[in-house]
C-alpha positions as CSV (number, residue, x, y, z in Angstrom):
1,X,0.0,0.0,0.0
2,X,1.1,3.6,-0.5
3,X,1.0,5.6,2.7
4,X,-0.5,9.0,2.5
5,X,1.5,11.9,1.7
6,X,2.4,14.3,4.5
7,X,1.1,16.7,3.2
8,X,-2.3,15.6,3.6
9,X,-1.3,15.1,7.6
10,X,-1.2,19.1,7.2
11,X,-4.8,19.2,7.2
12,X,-5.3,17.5,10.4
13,X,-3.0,19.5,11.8
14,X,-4.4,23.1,10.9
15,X,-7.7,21.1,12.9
16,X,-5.7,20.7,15.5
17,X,-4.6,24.2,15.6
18,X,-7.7,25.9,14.9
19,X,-8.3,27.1,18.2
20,X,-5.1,29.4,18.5
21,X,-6.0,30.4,14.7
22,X,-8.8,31.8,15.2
23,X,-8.1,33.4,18.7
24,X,-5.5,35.4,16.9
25,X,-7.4,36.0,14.1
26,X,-10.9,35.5,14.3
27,X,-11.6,36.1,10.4
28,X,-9.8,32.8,9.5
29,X,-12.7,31.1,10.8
30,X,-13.6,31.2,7.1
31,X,-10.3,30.2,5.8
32,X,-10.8,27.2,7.6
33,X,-13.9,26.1,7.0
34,X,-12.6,26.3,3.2
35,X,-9.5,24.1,4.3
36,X,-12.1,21.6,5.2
37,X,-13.6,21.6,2.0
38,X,-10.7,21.4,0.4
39,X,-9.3,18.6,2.3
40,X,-12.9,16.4,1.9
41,X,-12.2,17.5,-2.1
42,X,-8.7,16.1,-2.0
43,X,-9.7,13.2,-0.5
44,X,-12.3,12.3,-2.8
45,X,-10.5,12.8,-6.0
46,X,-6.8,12.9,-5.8
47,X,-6.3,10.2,-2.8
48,X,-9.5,8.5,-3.4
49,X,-7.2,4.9,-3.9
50,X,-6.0,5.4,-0.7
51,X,-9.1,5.9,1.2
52,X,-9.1,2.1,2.1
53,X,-5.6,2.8,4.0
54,X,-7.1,6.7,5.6
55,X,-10.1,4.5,6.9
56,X,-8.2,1.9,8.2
57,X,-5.5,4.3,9.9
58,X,-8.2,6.7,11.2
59,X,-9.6,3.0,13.0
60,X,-6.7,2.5,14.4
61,X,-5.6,2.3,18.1
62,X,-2.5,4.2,17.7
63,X,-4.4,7.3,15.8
64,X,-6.7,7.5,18.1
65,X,-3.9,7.7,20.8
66,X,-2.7,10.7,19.1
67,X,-5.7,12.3,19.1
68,X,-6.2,11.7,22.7
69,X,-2.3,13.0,23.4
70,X,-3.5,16.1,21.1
71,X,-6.3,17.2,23.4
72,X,-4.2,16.1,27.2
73,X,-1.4,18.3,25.6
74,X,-3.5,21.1,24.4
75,X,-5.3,21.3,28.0
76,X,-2.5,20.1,30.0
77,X,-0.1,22.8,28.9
78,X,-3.0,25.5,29.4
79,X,-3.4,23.7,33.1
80,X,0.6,23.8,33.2
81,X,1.1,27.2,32.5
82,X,-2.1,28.7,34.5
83,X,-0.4,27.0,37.4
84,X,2.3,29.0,36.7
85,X,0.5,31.8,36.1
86,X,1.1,32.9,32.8
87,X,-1.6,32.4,29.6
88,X,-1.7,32.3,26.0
89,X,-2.5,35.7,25.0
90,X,-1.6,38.0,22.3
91,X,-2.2,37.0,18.3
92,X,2.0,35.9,18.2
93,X,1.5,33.6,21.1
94,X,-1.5,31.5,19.8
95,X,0.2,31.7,16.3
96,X,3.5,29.9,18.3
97,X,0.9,27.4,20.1
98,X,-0.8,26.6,16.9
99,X,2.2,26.4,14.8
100,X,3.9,24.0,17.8
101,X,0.4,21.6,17.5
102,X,0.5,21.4,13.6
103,X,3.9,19.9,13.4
104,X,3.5,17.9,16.6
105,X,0.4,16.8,15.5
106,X,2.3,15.9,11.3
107,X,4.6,14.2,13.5
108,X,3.0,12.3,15.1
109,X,-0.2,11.2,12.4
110,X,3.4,10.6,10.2
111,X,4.9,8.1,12.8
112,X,1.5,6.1,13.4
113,X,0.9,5.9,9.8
114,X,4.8,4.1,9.3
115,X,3.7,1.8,12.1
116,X,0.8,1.0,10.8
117,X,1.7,0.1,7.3
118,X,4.9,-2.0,9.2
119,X,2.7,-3.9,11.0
120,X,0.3,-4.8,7.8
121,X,3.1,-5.4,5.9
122,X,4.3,-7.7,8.4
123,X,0.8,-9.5,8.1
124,X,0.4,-9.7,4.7
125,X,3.9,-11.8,4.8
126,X,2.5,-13.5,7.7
127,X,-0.6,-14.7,5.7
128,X,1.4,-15.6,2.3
129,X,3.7,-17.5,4.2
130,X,1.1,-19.8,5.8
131,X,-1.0,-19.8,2.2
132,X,-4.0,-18.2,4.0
133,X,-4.5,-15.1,1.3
């Protein structure tokens, strides 16, 4: 199988970060919502022979563990740093939070998908080996 390109990761990562986008900048509320579009477009037509491989990865244990990592890391470094008494505030520090999310979060969907497709690869041998196809 061909993995997904990273680039399509990005969308999932400018999800991730919509939060501190649009706190800085309100108006990109519509930007995003055409990102969205976009992305269900893209999806559709360009990766639509992968979709089998999206569905199965988005199934998955491990991406659901990063989504779950996502949203303890997103509150739990908002808990951290209330506790310490400073806050995300001005447009350049969400910008810098959201920016810190997306490539966390390419990382990261990146790294499950190349486990993934490891361990299916590994099965498919398994199963020609023993004749079972």
């Amino acid at each position: 199988m061909k993995p997904l390109p990273v680039w399509f990761f990005g969308f999932e990562a400018i999800l991730a970060s919509a939060y501190d986008i649009v706190k800085a900048y309100p108006k990109a509320m519509y930007l995003l919502g055409a990102l969205v579009l976009l992305n269900l477009i893209l999806t559709a037509t360009v990766l639509s022979s992968r979709v089998k491989l999206a569905r199965r990865l988005w199934r998955s244990k491990g991406t659901r563990k990063v989504a779950i990592a996502l949203v303890v890391l997103r509150v739990g470094s908002h808990f951290v740093m209330g506790a310490l008494g400073t806050q995300v505030n001005t447009p350049a520090e969400h910008i810098s939070f959201a920016v810190g999310m997306a490539v966390l979060t390419v990382w990261m969907l990146w790294f499950v998908q190349r486990t993934a497709l490891r361990a299916l690869a590994r099965e498919d041998a398994a199963r020609a080996a023993s004749g079972i196809g």
